[in-house]
N, C-alpha and C positions, 0 to 999 in steps of 0.2 A: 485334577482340581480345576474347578472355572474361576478364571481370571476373571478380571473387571471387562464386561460385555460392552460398556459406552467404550472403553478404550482400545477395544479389539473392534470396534465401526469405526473408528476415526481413522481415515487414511493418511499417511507419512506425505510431507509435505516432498513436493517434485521439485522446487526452485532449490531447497536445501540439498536435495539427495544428487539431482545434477551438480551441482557446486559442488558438494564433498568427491563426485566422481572427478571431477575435471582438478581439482586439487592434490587429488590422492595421485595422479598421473604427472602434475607437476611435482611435486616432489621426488618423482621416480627421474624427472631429468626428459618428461616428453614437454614438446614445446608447443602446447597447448595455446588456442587461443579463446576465451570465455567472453560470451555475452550473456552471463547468468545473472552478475551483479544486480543484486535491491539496494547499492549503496555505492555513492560517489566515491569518484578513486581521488580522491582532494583530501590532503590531510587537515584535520583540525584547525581552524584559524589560532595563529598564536596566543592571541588577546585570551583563548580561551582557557589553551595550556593553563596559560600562566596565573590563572583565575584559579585552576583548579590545584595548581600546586602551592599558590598562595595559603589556598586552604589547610592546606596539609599543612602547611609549616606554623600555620595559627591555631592546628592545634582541632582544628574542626571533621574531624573523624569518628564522631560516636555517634551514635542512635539520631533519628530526629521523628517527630511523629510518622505516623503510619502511613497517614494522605498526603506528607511532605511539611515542608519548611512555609514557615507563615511569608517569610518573605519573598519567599518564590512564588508562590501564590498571588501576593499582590503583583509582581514584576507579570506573572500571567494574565491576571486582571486588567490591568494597563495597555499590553501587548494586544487580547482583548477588541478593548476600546477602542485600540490605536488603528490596528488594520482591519478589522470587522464590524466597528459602531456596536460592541454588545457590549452591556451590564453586565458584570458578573464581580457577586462577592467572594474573598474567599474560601467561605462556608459551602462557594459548589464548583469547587475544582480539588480535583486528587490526583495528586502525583504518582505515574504506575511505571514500569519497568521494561520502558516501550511502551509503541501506540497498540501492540499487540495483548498487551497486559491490562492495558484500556478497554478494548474490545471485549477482553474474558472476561472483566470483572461487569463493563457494562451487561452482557448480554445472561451474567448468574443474576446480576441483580434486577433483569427486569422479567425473565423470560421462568414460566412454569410448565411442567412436561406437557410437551404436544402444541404449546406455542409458535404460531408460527413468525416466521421473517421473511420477506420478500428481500429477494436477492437477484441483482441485474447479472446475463451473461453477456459477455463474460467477464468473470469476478477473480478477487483477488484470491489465491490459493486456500487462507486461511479462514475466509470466512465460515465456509459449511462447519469444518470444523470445530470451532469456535460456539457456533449456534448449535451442535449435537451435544458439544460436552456439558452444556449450560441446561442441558432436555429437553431444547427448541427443535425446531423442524425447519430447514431453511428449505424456500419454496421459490426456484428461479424463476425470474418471469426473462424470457427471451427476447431481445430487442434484436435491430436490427439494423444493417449497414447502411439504411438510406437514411435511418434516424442517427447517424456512428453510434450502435450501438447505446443509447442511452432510453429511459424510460419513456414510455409516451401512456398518456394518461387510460388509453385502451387494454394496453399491455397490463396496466396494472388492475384496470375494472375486471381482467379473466381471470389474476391468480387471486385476489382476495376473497379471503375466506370468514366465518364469524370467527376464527382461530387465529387471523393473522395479528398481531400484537404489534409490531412494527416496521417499518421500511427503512433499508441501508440505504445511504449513498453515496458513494465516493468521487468526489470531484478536485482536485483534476486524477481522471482514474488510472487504476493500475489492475488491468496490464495495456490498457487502451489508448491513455494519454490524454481521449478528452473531456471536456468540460461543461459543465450545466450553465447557461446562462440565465438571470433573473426569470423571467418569461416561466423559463421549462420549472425552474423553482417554483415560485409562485403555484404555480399549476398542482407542485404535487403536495406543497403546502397545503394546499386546499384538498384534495384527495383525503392526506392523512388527517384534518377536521373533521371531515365529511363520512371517515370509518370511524375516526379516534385511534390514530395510531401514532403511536411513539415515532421519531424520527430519527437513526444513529447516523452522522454525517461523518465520515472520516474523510478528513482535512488534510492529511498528513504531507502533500504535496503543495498544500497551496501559495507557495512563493516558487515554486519551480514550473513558470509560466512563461509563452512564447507569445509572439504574432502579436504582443500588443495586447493582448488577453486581461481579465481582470476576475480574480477569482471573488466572489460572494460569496456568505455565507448562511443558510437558508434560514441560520436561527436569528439573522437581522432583518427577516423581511416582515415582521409582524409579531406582535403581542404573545398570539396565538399560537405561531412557530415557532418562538422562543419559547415557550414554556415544556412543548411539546420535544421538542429536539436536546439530544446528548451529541455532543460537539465532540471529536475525536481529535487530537493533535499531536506534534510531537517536536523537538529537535533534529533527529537522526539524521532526514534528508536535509533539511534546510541550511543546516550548518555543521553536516560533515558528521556528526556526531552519532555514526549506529552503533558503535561499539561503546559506546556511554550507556545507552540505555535507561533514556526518559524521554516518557510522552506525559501527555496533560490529558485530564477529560472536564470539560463543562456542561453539571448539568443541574436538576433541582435539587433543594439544599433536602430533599426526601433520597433522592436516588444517588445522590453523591454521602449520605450517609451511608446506607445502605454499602455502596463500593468502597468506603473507608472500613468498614468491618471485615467485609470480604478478606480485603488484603492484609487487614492486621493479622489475620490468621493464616494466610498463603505465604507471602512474602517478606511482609512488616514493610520501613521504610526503601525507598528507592536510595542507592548508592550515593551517600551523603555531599561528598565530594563532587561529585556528576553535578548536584544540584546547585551548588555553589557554582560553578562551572556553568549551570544554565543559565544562573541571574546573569552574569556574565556575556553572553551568549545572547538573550533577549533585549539586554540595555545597550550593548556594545556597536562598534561601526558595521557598515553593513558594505563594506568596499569587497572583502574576501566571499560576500553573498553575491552580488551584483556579478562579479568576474565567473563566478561559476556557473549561472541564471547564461550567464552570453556564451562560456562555452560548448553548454549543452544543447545550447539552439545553435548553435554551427555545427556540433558535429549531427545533430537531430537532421538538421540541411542538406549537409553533405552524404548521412543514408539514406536519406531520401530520393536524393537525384542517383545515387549509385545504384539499387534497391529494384530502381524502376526501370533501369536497363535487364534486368537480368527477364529470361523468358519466364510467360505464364507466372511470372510472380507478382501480386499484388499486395499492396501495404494500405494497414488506418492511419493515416499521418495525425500523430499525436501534437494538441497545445500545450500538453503540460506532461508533468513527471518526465521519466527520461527511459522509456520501451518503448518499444514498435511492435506490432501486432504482425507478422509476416501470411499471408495466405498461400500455402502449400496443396493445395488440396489437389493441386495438378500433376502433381508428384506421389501422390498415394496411391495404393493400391496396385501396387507394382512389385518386382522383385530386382534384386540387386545383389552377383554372386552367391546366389543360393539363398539369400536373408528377404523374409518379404515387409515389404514396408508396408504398411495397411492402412497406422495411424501417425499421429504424432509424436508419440512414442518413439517409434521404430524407427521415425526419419531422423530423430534426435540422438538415438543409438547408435544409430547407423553413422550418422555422420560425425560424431564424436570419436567413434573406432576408425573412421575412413581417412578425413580430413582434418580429424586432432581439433575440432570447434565443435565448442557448446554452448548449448541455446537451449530454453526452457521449453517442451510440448504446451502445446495449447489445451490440450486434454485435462493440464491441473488448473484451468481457467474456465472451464466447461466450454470450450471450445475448439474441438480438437482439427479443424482444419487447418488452425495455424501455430508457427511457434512466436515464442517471444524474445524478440532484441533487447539487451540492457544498451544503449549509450552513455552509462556513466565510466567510460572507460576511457583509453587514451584515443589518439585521431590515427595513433601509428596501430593499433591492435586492433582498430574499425575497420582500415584498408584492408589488412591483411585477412582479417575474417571473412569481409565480402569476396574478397579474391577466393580465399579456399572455399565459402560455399558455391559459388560461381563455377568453379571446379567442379565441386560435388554434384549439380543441378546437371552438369553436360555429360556427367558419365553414367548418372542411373537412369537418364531416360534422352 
């Protein structure tokens, strides 16, 4: 019998399958140390708990429309305003179940078979994905370390095509860390005019900012970019909240139709409670945000100068989100007890089995010379990882 063919293309996500391996080891009682985390190790702010057990006890546990709670909606509206200068009513924002939920429904509802998407390397695990199952084509266009990795307006004049439909882009990125400033925006604003191309902007880091930094958002810089750009957003990282499981999408009241239907039929509403929990969460103090924004830029500091002692290893020092991109590629193509290490893969394998630490291959980022650091972890499990791969790096070569 043939299975579902789009689903048998779609590759299993590396960030997940590393984490359930290094999980499934902790439970065994090995004394793992993990740098896989996509999610602060900060629990919940109180104010929000209690917001969402409020809820519960008032009784607010049943159904709520499909794209969400009106009144969250405006609370997103305002949030908005308040940190991005956008308009938005809320006839074009939909509440999705994550920003990953955001992405699927945005990318069924814009994308028809053989459409293409421009996609920057290296990129977030799930986007290919995301743009196969939807019957897109995603089309990487390859940047480069002297530009960190971000778009420049040549790179994207080679990949567009009369099939390309829209451009991603993620700022502050993941797995990279860094960030588009006005300028480079503008620039591609005007780009996607000048083909007519949708613009999906995933935001999802954008309070989790370092150096002073200030994150924009490209759908404020004009009429034109606003109309054009679906705005991606979420809770999860900003406030601790990924096991809630709500993002936001801002976009036109045609295409936020459109992704309201989608998910009344996939999912129905986001987990009611959660949402109650978000107004919460958007209106609430921002002292348990601010404390976590400083501690991640300390411990971001402190792997960085660690990082850079270690031989032949070089790092993208990230402004924003909370990875490090590690370049490895001095290290490949070598064997180690019999096992040969070729890609990043194998160096992640390897060193998982060796020195009991895991870290994401760069391979599920389209770029397999390096791997990827979480620092959303403690400053005691940061030490001790760079110690063991430090270890690891003097004995296989």
């Amino acid at each position: 019998m043939q299975l579902s063919k789009k689903a048998e293309n779609i590759n299993p996500s590396i960030t997940l399958a590393i984490t359930a391996k290094a999980n499934e080891l902790k439970s065994q009682g090995v004394d793992i140390v993990s740098f896989g985390a996509g999610e602060p190790d900060f629990n919940t702010p109180e104010n929000i708990i209690q917001a969402a057990i409020k809820a519960m006890h008032d009784g607010k546990t049943k159904y709520t429309p499909a794209g969400g709670l009106l009144e969250l909606k405006q609370t997103i509206c305002t949030k908005f305003k308040k940190d991005n200068d956008l308009d938005y009513k809320p006839s074009q924002i939909t509440i999705s179940t994550g920003a990953k939920q955001c992405l699927a429904n945005t990318f069924m509802a814009i994308l028809n078979p053989g459409d293409e998407v421009l996609v920057s390397v290296p990129y977030w695990v799930s986007y290919p994905e995301l743009i196969k199952l939807a019957d897109g084509v995603p089309v990487f266009v390859e940047t480069s370390r002297e530009n960190n990795y971000k778009y420049t307006i040549a790179d994207l004049e080679k990949s567009v095509t009369n099939k390309t439909k829209a451009i991603l882009i993620n700022s502050p990125n993941n797995p990279t860390g860094t960030i588009y400033h006005e300028e480079e925006l503008k620039q591609i604003a005007d780009f996607a005019k000048q083909h007519n191309l949708l613009i999906v902007s995933d935001e999802i880091y954008e309070k989790l900012i370092y150096d002073g930094e200030k994150h924009i958002s490209i759908a404020s810089l004009n009429q034109d970019a606003y109309e054009r750009t679906i705005v991606i957003n979420g809770v999860s990282k900003t406030y601790a909240m990924t096991g809630w499981r709500l993002g936001y999408v801002a976009a036109s009241e045609k295409i936020t139709k459109l992704m309201t239907s989608i998910q009344s039929h996939m999912t129905s509403n986001v987990n009611t409670i959660t949402q109650y929990a978000t107004i919460e969460a958007l209106n609430g103090p921002v002292e348990d945000l601010q404390n976590m924004i400083n501690e991640f830029e300390n411990r971001r500091n402190f792997m960085v100068e660690e990082l850079g002692k270690l031989n032949e290893v070089s790092i993208i020092k990230p402004n924003g989100a909370f990875y490090m991109m590690v370049n490895i590629s001095a290290y490949l193509n070598i064997e180690f007890n019999g096992q040969k290490i070729n890609n990043s893969v194998d160096f992640a394998k390897v060193l998982l089995e060796e020195e009991k630490v895991a870290v994401i291959p760069g391979a599920g980022f389209g770029s397999d010379d390096y791997i990827r650091l979480s620092y959303a972890t403690s400053m005691d499990i940061i030490k001790k990882g760079i110690d063991r791969i430090s270890l690891f790096l003097s004995k296989i070569k």
